[in-house]
N, C-alpha and C positions, 0 to 999 in steps of 0.2 A: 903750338900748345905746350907747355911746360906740364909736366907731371908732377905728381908731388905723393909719397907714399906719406900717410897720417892718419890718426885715430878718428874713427866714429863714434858717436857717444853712446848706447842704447842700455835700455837696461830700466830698472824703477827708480824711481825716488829714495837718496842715498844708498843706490845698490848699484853703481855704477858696472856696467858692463861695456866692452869698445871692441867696436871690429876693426881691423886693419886695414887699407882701401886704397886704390890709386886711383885721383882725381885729379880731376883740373885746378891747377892752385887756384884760379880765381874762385870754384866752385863755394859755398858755404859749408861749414862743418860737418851736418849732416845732410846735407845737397846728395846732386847727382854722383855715382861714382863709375868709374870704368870696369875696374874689377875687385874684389876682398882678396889678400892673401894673405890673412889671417887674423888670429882674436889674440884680445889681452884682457884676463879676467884679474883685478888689483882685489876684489875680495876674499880672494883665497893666500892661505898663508903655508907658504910662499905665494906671491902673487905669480900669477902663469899664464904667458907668452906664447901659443902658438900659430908658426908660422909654413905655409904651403911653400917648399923651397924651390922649387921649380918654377910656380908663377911668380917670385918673389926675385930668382936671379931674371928669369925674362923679363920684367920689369925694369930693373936697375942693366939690363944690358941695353935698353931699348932707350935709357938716359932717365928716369926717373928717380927723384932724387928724395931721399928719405927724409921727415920731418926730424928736429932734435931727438923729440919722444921715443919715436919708432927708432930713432937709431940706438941710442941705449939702451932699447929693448935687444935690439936684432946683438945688440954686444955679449948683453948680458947671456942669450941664447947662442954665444959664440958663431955668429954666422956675418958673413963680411959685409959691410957696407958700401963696397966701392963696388963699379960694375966689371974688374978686371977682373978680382979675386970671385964675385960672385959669377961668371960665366963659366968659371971653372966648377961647381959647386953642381954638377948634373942636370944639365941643360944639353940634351942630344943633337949632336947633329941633324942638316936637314937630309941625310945622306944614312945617317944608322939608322938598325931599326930598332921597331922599340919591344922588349921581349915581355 
């Protein structure tokens, strides 16, 4: 199964709101998802990106691979989009604990 980090759509009628999601690429837009790691609200000015960094590097460490979108969100929020840079990025060992 290929993962794929990408936007969901929700929100009203030109009031677009989007959650962030890791799904199965075949899934539909607003389909099944596996899990949220986060929202992107574009009607606010600045428009504003938030992302769970923790399930977001397990994600992309586990091979999930970000849509164009999400990736120049995840840029603009200066957070890495490859899974090397992002496993460094506070993802605990299975060996630490967690305070």
């Amino acid at each position: 199964m290929a993962a794929t980090i990408r936007l969901a759509r929700h929100g009203a009628k030109k009031r677009p709101f989007y959650r962030i999601i890791v799904t199965d690429s075949r899934a539909p837009r607003d389909g099944r998802r596996l899990d949220q790691v986060g929202t992107y609200d574009p009607s606010q000015d600045p428009p504003r990106a938030r992302f769970e960094e923790a399930k977001l590097a397990l994600w992309l460490q586990r091979g999930a691979r970000p849509s164009d979108t999400v990736a120049q969100l995840m840029k603009r929020s200066g957070l890495a989009s490859t899974p090397a840079t992002a496993a460094a990025a506070q993802v605990p060992e299975a060996g630490e604990a967690q305070t």
